[in-house]
C-alpha positions as CSV (number, residue, x, y, z in Angstrom):
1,X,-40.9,-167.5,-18.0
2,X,-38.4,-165.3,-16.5
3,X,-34.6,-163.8,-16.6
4,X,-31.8,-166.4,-18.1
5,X,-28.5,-166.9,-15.8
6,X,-30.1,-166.4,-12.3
7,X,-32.8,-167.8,-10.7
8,X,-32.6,-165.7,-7.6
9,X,-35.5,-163.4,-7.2
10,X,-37.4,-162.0,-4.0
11,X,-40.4,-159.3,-5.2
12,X,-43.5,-159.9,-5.3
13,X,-42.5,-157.7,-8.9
14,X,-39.1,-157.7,-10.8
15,X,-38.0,-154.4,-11.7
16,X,-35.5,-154.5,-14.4
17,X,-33.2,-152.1,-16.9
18,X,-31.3,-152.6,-19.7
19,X,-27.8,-150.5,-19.4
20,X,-24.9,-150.0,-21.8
21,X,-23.5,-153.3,-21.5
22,X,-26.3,-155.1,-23.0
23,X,-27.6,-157.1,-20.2
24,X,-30.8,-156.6,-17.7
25,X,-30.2,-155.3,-14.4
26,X,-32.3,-156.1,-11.2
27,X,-31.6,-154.5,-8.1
28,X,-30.7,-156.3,-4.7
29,X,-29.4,-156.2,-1.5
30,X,-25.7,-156.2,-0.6
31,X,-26.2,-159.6,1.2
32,X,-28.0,-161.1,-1.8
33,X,-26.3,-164.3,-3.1
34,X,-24.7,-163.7,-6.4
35,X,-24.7,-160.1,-5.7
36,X,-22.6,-158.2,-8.2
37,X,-21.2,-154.7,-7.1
38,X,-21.7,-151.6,-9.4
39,X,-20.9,-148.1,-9.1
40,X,-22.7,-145.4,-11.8
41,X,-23.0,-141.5,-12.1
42,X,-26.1,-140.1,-13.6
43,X,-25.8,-138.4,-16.2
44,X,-26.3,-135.2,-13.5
45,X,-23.2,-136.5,-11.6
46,X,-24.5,-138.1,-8.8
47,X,-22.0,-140.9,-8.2
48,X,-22.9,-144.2,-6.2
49,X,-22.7,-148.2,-6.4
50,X,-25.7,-150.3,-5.9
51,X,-26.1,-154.4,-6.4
52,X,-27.4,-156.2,-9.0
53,X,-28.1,-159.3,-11.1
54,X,-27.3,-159.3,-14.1
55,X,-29.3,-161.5,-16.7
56,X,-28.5,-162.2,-20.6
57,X,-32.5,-163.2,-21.8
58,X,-35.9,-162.4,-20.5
59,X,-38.4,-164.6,-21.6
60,X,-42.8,-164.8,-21.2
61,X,-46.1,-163.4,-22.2
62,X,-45.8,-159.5,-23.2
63,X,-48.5,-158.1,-20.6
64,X,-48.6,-154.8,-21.1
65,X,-46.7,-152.2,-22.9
66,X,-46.9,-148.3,-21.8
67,X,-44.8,-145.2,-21.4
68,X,-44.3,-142.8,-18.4
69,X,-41.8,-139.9,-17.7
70,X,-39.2,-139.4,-15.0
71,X,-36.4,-137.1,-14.2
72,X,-34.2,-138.5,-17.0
73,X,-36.7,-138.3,-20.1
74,X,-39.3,-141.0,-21.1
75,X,-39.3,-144.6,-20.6
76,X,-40.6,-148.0,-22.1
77,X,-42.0,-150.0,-20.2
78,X,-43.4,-153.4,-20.9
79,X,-44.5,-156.2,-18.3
80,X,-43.9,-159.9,-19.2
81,X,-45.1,-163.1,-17.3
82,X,-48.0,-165.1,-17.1
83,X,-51.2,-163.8,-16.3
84,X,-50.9,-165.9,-12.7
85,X,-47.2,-164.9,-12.5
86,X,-46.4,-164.1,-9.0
87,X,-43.3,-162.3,-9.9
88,X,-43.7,-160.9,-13.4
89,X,-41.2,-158.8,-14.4
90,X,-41.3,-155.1,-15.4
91,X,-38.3,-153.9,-17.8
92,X,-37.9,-150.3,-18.3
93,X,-36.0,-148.5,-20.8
94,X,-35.1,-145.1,-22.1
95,X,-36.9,-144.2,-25.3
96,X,-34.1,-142.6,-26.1
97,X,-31.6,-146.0,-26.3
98,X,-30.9,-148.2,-29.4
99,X,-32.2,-150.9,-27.2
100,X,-35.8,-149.2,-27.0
101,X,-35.8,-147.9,-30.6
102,X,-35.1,-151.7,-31.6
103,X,-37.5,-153.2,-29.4
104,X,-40.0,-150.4,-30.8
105,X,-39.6,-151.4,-34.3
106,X,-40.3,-155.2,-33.7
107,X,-43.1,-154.8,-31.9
108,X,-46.2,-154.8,-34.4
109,X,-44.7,-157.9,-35.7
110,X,-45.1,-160.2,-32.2
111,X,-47.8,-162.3,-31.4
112,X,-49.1,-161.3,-28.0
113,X,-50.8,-164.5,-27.3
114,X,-47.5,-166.2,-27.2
115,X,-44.2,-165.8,-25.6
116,X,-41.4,-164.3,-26.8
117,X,-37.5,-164.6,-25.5
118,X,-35.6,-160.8,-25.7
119,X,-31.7,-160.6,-25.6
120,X,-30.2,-157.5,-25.1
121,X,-26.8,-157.2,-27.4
122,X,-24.1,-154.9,-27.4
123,X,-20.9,-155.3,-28.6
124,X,-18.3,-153.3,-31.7
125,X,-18.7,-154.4,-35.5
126,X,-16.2,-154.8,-37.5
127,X,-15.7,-150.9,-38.0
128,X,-15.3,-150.2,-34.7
129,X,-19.2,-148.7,-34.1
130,X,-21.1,-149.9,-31.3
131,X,-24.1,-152.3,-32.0
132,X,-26.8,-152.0,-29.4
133,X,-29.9,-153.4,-29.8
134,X,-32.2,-156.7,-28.6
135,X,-32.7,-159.7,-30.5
136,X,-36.7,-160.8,-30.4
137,X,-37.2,-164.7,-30.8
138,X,-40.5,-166.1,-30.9
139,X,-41.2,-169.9,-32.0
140,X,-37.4,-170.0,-31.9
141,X,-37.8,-167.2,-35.2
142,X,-36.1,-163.9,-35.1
143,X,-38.9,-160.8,-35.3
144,X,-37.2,-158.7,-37.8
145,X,-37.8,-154.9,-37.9
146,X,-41.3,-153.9,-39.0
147,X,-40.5,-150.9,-40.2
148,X,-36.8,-151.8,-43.2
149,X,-37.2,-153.8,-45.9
150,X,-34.3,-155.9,-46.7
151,X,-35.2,-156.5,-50.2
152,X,-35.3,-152.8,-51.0
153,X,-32.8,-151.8,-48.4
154,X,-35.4,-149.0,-47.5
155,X,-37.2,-148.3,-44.7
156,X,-41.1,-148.6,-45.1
157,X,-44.2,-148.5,-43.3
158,X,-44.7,-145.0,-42.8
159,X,-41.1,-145.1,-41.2
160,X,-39.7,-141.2,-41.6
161,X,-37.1,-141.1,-44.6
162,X,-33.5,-140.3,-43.7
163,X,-33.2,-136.5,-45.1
164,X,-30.4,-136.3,-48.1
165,X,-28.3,-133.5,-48.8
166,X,-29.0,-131.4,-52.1
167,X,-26.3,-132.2,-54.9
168,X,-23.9,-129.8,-54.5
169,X,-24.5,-128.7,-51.0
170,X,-23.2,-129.7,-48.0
171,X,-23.2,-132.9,-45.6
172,X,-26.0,-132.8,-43.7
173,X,-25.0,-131.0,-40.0
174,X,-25.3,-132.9,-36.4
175,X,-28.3,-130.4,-35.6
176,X,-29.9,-131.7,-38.6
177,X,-29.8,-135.5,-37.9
178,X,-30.6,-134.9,-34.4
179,X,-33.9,-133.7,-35.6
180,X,-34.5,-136.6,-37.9
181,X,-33.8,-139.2,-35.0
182,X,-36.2,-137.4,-33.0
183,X,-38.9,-137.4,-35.2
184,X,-38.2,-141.2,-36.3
185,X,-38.2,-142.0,-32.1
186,X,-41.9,-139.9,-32.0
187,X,-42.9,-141.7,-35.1
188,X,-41.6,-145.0,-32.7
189,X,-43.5,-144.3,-29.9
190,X,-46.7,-142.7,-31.5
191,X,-47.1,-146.2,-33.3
192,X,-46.9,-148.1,-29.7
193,X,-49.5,-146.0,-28.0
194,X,-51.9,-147.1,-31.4
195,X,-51.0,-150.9,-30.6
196,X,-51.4,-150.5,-27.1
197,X,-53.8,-148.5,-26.0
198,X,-53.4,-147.9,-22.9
199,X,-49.7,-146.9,-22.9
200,X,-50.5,-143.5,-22.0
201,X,-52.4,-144.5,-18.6
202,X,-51.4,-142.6,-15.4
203,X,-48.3,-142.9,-13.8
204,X,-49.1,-146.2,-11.6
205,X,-47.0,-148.0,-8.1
206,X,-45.0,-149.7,-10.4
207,X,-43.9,-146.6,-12.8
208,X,-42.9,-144.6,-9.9
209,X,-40.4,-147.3,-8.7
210,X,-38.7,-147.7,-12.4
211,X,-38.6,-144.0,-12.4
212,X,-36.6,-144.1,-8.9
213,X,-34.7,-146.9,-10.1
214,X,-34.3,-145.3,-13.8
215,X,-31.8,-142.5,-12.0
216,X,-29.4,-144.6,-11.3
């Protein structure tokens, strides 16, 4: 079990983000070895630098799997290890990132009583658009969306339908899609809470510290 690339770790917990570079972050001291330096503004421009380790896989049991809210919107949190894990490691990430929404949609579709390996990716297709999402491998398989068929090419399983413009009218505006992603990311996170119960629990020790660490 653990992070890929880095076996340095001091907590008795591993907190952990995903950022727009598509690898996990973990916090440490300056005088940490394999410290990397990295400065950030939040998106209410505070401006700072903080080190890290950076990772490229995170690997183990799923333990649990919740939500909570901070100052920058809501966050996913899931906690993988082992159940005698000393150091299990507790990844947060913004519900509103391709990297949650993908995570999101693989979900029903992993087996919880074994572990699973998670790769962040990020990187321009051929087109020039970003890709962001995380690759899901378990029994060295790939966990494909639950919610697109690739036979159809449509998306299924109760999965909101993207809205089409009327023939004749016009392209559909920004305003508009906005309001279909954020029903499809409710839809996301409604079908979580189902699978997971307990998701909605109260804000516990280790939400408060990814909330502190989620500003930066």
């Amino acid at each position: 079990m653990g992070l890929k690339n880095n076996p340095h770790q001091q907590q008795d917990t591993i907190f952990a983000s995903i950022l727009a570079d598509g690898k996990i972050h973990v916090s440490v001291s300056k005088d940490t070895e394999g410290a990397i330096e990295r400065e950030y503004e939040t998106s209410d421009g505070k401006k700072g630098s903080k080190f890290e380790h950076q990772y490229t896989e995170l690997s183990g049991h799923i333990l649990e799997v919740k939500f909570f809210e901070g100052d920058y919107g809501i966050n996913l949190q899931l906690v993988v290890g082992e159940k005698d894990d000393e150091k299990p490691v507790a990844l947060s990430l913004s519900t509103e990132s391709n990297f949650a929404e993908d995570l999101m949609k693989k979900l029903p579709d992993i087996n919880l009583k074994k572990p699973v390996t998670m790769a962040p990716y990020s990187f321009d297709n051929d087109k020039g658009k970003k890709q962001r999402g995380i690759t899901v491998t378990q029994d060295g398989v790939k966990i494909p969306s639950h919610y697109y068929d690739t036979e159809k090419k449509a998306v299924c399983n109760g999965y909101p339908v993207a809205p089409k413009p009327k023939a004749g009218a016009k392209p559909l505006t920004k305003s508009q899609w906005r309001k279909y992603f954020d029903e499809a990311r409710e839809f996301l996170m409604e079908q979580v809470k189902e699978q997971f119960p307990e998701s909605e629990a109260e804000e516990s020790a280790t939400d408060k510290e990814l909330n502190r660490l989620g500003k930066k």
